[in-house]
C-alpha positions in Angstrom: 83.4 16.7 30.1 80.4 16.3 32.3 80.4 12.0 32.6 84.5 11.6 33.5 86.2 8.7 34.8 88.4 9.6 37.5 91.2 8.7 35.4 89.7 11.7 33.1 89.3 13.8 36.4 93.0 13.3 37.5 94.0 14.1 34.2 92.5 17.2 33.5 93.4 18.1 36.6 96.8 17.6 36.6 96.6 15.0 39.5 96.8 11.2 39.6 94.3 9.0 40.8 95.5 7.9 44.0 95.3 12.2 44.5 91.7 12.4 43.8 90.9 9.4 46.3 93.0 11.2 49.0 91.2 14.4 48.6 87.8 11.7 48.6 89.2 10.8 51.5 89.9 14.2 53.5 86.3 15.0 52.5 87.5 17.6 50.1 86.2 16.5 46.8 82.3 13.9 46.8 82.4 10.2 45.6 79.5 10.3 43.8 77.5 7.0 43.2 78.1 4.7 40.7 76.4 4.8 37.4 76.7 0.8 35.7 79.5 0.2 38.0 81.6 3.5 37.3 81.7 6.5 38.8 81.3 9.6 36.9 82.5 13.1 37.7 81.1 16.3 36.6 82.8 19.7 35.9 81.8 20.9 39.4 84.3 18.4 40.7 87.0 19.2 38.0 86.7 23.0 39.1 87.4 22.0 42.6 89.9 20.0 41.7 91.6 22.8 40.4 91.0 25.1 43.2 92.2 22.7 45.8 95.5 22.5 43.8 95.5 26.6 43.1 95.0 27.0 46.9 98.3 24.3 47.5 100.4 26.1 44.8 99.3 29.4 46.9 100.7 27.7 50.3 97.4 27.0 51.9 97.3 24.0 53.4 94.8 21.2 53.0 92.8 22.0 56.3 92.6 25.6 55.3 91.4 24.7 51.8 88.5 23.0 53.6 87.7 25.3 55.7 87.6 28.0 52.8 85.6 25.5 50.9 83.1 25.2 53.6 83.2 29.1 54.1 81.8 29.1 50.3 79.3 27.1 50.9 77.7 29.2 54.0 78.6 32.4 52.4 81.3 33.3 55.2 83.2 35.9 52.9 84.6 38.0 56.1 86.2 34.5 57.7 87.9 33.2 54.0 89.2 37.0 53.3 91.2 36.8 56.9 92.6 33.4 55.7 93.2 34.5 52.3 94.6 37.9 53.6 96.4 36.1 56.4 97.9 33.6 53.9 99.1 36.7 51.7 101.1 37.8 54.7 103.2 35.0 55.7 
């Protein structure tokens, strides 16, 4: 599971492909480089993947999922609880 397609990404994450190149697109999920033409995808993608859709199914929507992904990466924990909590809420 660490050299996927994105055929194999979009399946095992319950997407399609055209999914995975939007959330590409929004900056949500890396293109990584191509590796003898093909791009391969690693679990780390696949687990965001499946958070992005957990955080959808949750109501969030896809600007707040970047902003709470960005939160994780700069260890903002005060600013994603107020989303989460405000999120909870409505």
């Amino acid at each position: 599971m660490n050299a996927m397609t994105i055929g194999k990404l979009a399946e095992a994450g319950g997407v399609g492909v055209e999914t995975v190149r939007f959330y590409q697109r929004r900056g949500l999920i890396e293109t990584p480089a191509r590796d003898g033409g093909i791009r391969r995808y690693g679990k780390p993608t696949l687990d965001r993947l499946r958070f992005i859709r957990a955080a959808q199914a949750g109501g969030f929507t896809l600007n707040e999922i970047a902003e709470l992904l960005a939160l994780d990466a700069s260890d903002e924990r005060e600013r994603a609880r107020a989303l989460a909590s405000r999120r909870i809420q409505e």
